[in-house]
N, C-alpha and C positions, 0 to 999 in steps of 0.2 A: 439853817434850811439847806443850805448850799452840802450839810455834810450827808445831813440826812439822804437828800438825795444822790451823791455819789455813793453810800452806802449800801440802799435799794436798787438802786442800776449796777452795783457788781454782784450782789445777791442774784438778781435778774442775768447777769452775765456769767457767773458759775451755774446757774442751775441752767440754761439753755445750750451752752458748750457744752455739761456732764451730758444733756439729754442727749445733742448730736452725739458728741462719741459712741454712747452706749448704742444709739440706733444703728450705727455704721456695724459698730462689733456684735453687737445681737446677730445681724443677717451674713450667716456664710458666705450666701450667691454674691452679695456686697464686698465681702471680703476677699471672693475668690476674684472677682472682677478688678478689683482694684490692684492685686499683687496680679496678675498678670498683665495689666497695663503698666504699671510700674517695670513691670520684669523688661516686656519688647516693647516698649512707647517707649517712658523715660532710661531705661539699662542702659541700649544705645545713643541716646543724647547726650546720657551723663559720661558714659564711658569716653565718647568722642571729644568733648565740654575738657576733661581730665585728661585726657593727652594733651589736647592743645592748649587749653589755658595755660599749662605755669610756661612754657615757651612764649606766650604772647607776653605773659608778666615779667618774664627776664629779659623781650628786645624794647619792653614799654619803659622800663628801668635804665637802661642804656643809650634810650633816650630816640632808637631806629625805627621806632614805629611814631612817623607823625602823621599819617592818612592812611585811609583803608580807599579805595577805587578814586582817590580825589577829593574824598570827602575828612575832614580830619577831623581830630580825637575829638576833639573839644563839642563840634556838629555832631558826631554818632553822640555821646554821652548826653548833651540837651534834648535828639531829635528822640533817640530810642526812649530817654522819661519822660518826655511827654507822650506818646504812644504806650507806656506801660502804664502812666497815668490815664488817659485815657480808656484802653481794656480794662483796667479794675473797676469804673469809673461805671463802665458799661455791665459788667457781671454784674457790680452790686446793686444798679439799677434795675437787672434781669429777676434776681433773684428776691428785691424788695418788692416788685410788681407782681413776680407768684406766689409765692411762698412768705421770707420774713414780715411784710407786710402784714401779715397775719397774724394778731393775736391769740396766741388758747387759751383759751378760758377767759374771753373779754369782761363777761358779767363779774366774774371776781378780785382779775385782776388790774380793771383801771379802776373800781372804786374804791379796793385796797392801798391804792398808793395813787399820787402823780403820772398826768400823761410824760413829763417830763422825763421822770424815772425810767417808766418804760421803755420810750423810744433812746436815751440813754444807756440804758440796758440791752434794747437790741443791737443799737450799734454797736454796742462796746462787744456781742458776739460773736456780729461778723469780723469786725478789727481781730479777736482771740482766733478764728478757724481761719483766715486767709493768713496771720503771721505762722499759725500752727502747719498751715501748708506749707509758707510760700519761704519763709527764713531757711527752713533745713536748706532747703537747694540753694538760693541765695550762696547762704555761711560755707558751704561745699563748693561753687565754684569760684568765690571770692576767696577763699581762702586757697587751692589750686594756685590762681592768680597772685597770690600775693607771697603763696612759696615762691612763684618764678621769680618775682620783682624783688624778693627778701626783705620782707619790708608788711607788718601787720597794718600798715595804713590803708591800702585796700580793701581788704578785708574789716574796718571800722569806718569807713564810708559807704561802705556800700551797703549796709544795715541800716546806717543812718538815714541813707536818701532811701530804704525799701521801709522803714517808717514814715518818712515823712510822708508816703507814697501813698502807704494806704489809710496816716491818719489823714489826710485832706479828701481821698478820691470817696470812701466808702462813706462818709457822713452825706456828701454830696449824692451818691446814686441814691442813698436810702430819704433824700428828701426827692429828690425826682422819681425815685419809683414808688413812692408814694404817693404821690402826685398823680400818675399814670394807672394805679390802681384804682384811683380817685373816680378818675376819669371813668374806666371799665367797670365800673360796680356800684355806681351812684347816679352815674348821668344815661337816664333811659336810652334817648341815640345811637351811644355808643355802647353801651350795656347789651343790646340787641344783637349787636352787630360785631361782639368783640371776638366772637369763636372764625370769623369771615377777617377783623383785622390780626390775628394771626396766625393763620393759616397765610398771608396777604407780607407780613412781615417776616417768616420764615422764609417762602418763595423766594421775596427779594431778595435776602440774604446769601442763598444756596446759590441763584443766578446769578450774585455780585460777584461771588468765590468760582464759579466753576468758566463765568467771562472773563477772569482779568480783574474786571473790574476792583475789584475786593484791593487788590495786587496797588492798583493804580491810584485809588484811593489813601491806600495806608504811605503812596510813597510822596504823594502833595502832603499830607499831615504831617510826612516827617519833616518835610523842608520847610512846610509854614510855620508848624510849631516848636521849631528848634530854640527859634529866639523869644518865644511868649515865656508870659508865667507859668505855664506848665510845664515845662523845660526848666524850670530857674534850678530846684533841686539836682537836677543832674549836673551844674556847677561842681558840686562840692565833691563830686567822682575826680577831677580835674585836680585836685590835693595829693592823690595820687600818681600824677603821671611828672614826670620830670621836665620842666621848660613850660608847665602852662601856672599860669593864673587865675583862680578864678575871682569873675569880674565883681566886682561891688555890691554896682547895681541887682545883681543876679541873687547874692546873700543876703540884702538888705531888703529885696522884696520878698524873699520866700519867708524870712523872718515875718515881715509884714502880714503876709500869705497865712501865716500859721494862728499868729498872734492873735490878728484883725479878722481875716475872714474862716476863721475857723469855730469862735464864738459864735459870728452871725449865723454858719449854716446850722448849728445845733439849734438854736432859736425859731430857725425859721422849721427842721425837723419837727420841733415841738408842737408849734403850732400846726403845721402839716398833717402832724399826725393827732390832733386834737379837731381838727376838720374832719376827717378822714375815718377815726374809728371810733366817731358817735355819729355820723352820717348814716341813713335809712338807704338799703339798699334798693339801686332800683328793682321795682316789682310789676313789668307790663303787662297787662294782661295778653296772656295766651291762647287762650281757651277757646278764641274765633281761629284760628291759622292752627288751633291741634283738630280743630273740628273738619276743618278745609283739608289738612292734611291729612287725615285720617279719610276723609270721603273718596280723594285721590288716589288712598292707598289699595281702597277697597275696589273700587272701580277698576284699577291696574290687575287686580289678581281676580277681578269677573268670568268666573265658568272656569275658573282654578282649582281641583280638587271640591271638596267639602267645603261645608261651612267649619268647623272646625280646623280645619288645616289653613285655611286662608287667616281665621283670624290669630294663629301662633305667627304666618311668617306677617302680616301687618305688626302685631307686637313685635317682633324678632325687629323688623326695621326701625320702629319708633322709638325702641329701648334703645337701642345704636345711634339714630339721632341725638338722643336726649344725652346722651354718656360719652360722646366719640372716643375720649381718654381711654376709656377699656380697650379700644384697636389702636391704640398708642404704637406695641408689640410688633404688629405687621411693619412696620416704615421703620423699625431700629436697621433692618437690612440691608434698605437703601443706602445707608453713608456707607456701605462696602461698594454702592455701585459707583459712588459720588467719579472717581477715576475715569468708567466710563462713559461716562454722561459729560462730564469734561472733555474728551476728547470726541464726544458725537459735535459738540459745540463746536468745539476749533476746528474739526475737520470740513463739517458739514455733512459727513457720513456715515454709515455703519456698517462697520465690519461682520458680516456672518455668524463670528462668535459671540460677539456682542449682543447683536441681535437673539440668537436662541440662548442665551444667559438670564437676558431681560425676562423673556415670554418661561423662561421658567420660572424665573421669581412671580413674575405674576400669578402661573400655575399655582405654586407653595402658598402665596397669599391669598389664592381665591378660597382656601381651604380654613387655611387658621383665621379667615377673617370674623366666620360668625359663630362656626360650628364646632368650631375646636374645644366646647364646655358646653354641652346639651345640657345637663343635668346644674351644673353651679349659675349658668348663665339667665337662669329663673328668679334667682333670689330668693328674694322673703315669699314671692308671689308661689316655689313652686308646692308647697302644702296646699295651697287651694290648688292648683293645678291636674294635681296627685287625683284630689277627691273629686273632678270631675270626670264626664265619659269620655275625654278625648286620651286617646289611646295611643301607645310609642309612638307607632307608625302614623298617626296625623302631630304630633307635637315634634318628632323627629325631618317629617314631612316638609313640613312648614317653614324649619327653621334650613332647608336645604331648600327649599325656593326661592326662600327672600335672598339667600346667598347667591342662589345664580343668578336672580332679577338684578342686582347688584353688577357681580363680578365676570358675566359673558359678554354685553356688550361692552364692556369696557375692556374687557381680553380682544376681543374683535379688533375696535380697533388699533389698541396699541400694536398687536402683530402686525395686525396686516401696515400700520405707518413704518415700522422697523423692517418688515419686510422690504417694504417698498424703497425705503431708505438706505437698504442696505444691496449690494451686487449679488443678492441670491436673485437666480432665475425665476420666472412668471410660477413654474408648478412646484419649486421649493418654497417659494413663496406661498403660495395657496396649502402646502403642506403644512406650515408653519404653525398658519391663521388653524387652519384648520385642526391640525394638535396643541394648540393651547388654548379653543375653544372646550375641545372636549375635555382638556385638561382643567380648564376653569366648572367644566360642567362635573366634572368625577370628583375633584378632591372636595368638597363641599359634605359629600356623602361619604369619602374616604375617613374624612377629621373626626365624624359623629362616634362611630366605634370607639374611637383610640380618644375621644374626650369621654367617654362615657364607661371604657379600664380606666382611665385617669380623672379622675373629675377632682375641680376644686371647687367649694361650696366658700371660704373665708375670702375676705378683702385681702391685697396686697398694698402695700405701699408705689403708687407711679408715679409722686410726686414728692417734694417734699410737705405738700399739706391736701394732698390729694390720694384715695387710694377706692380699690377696681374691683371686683372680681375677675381673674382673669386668671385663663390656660395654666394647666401644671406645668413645671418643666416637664417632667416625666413624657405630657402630654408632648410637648412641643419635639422633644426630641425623638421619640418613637413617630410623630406624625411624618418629620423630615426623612426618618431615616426608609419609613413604609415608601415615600415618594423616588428617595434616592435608588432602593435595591431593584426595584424593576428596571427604572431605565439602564443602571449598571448592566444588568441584565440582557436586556436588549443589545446592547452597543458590544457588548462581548459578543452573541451571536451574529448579530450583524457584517462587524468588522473580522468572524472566524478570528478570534484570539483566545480560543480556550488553552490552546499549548502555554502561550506566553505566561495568562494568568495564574495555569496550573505551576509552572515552574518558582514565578512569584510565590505562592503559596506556598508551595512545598522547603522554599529557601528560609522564610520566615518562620515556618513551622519548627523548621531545623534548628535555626538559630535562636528560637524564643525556650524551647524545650533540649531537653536530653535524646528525645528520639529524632532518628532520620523516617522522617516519612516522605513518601514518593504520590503524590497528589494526579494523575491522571487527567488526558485534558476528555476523557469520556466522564470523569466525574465532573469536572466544572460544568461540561453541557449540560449535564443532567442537571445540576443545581441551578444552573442558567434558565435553564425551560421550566421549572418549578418555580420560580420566584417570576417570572416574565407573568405566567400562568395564575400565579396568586394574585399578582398587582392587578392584571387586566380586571381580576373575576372579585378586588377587594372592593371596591364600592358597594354592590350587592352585600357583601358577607360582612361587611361597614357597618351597613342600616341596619341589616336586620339587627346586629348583635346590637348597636342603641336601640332600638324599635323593644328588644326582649329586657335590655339592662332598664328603660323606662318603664315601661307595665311590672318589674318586678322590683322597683325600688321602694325600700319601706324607712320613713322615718325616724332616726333613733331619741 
């Protein structure tokens, strides 16, 4: 019994690993993302990692390295594994609560085999993709290390204890994030209320990291957990270093740790997830709060347009409710702002640039939020849409009011609080509010056009077991780029810098080509005032063009 089922949980673990790989390698945008993180995120880590390590590993050798600030080898090596015990601990609980958690194809595949197997199975693929990540770098800079020290002992501990790391930590999230999915998808309460607790758990987190807090946290964990069983594995790093020992106790528990409570948690996995994916999802009724909702909605947009127009932007809102995952897309941004939102914190104030940085993003986002896919953002629903009387201009209409009902007062007041927040004066201030008002009022009708040249009609992948209709690239980058050439525009005439840009220009022209060309700054104005000219007057020549790409869309 016992083979059978190792033999179905590595079946279940080759065929779930091939499928990850192939998904990663199927998607370009995936692949292009990931080598360019690789390139500037890890390049320079590793590069830095790589000078310094084997110097660290020839004075660790020598025996001159017994503390780092006061802290010694012996405290970094238990405190830092049980804190890397800990984050993997935490991912794989993240990643069981969204996504592995999730069976495909439940109806065939738990009556085909053991829940056992299964969840066997799925462990055993995230065990396969985080060694598939997490070893190369590991072996690269344990190995660094252990050229400096001359000595491949380093480099065979340090594998040892990044196994033992993740076979204890990853069994354990995936019965607690089971557990937690349990919770979010079974038990009415919180089933209601689970899109509020994370939105509610995300918050905390971003505010933990951007006070300190995050900081102040991770550094009590390291000192409490130095000397616990989470720590114990980081012992055997201590084999390596010259003059320490590792303690007994330390080896004699992780043994223990492996032996003992490593059966228990697959056990309890089992069971976990034999509660879990034959449990009835919960199912509340909604049908009183869509009714309420929808009376509210209607009521809001009273003496709005048409009857027609009013009831695309109520759909346009309730699909958005019902989906928020498809505006996923707008908030990837923000972690570029994460730096200055951190320092609005510490300071207590806001710098001018900062401020009109913000109130542009929110500009760019009032736009991509709803209307960035007129035409795919229908669905299944827009054949019947087609064949009824509502016409471009009220389905175009519509989905640009519920955007502004949305996204002006909410520009309102974040301006005007960053205004006010920040040492711009009373009528820079009021200018602010007041161009990223109209800003939040114009890109709405800006996006409609350039989603409707670009239209995606198919699902994308936004999750790992989640997937959207949502925005073309094509879309997103032509929409940025419509936003960005005007105000360029602007701020060149503004600040009279056509000479300087002209020169710009004509260097690069030079150097990118064979020809010398001589670029004029009476041409840049020119081109200045045509682009300033187009941007003011593209909202209007926006709509229309969705308003005419809608009435003349025909189904293939």
């Amino acid at each position: 019994m016992v083979d059978v089922t190792a033999s179905v949980a590595a079946r279940i673990t080759r065929t779930e690993v091939r499928r990850s790989l192939r998904a990663v390698a199927g998607n370009r945008t995936k692949v292009a993302i990931m080598a360019l993180v690789l390139l500037f995120v890890f390049g320079p880590f590793t590069a830095v990692g790589l000078f310094f390590l084997p110097e660290a590993g020839e004075q660790v050798a020598a025996g001159a390295l017994s503390d780092v600030g006061g802290v010694s080898v012996g405290e970094i090596a238990t405190g830092a594994t049980a804190l890397v015990w800990l984050g993997l601990t935490l991912t794989a609980t993240g990643r069981t609560a969204t996504a592995r958690g999730d069976v495909d194809e439940p109806a065939c595949l738990l009556i085909s085999t053991s829940t056992r197997s299964v969840a066997a199975g799925l462990i055993g693929t995230e065990l396969a993709l985080y060694a598939l990540t997490l070893l190369p770098f590991v072996a690269l800079f344990a190995g660094a290390f252990a050229y400096g020290a001359g000595s491949v002992v380093p480099l065979a501990v340090a594998l040892v204890v990044v196994a033992l790391l993740l076979v204890t930590s990853i069994p354990v999230g995936f019965v607690v994030g089971l557990a937690i999915r349990h919770l979010l998808t079974t038990y009415e309460p919180v089933a209601r209320y689970k899109r509020a607790l994370f939105v509610l758990f995300w918050g905390a987190y971003f505010g933990a990291v951007m006070t300190d807090w995050f900081d102040r946290i991770v550094a009590v964990l390291f000192e409490r957990l130095a000397n616990s069983p989470f720590g114990w594995p980081g012992e055997l790093l201590l084999f390596a270093v010259p003059g320490y020992t590792p303690r007994t106790v330390a080896l004699v528990g992780t043994a223990l740790v492996v032996g003992i409570g490593l059966p228990l948690v697959l056990v309890a996995s089992t069971a976990m997830a034999t509660r879990h994916w034959f449990a009835d999802e919960a199912s509340a009724d909604e049908s009183t709060a869509n009714v309420s909702s929808s009376g509210r909605l209607d009521a809001l947009f009273a003496g709005v347009g048409d009857r027609a127009l009013r009831a695309v932007a109520v759909t346009t809102l309730r699909r958005a409710k019902r989906a928020p995952i498809k505006m996923l897309y707008v908030v990837y941004p923000l972690f570029g702002f994460l730096a200055f939102i951190q320092e609005i914190i510490k300071t207590g104030t806001v710098s001018p640039v900062i401020a009109v940085v913000l109130c542009g993003y929110v500009v760019w986002a009032s736009g991509a939020l709803l209307t960035l896919n007129v035409l795919g953002d229908h669905g299944r629903t827009l054949p019947t849409l087609l064949t009824t009387s509502v016409s471009g201009r009220q389905a175009v209409g519509g989905m640009i009011i519920a955007a502004v009902l949305v996204v002006a007062p909410l520009a309102a007041v974040l301006s005007a609080a960053l205004g006010l927040a920040s040492p711009l004066p009373p009528r820079e201030t009021a200018f602010l509010v007041a161009a990223t008002v109209f800003g939040a009022v114009a890109t709405p009708a800006i996006a409609t056009g350039i989603g409707a040249l670009f239209p995606r009609f198919g699902s994308v992948r936004v999750s790992s077991n989640r997937e959207a209709v949502m925005p073309s690239k094509s879309a997103f980058v032509t929409y940025t780029l419509v936003l960005v050439a005007p105000i360029a525009a602007a701020l060149v005439l503004y600040t009279d810098s056509a000479g300087v840009v002209a020169g710009i220009a004509s260097a690069v022209v030079t150097f990118v080509t064979p020809l010398e060309v001589t670029i004029s700054a009476g041409v840049v104005t020119a081109i200045a005032w045509l682009t300033a000219v187009l941007g003011v007057s593209s909202p209007v020549l926006s709509f229309g063009y969705a308003a005419r790409a809608f009435d003349r869309f025909t189904l293939e």
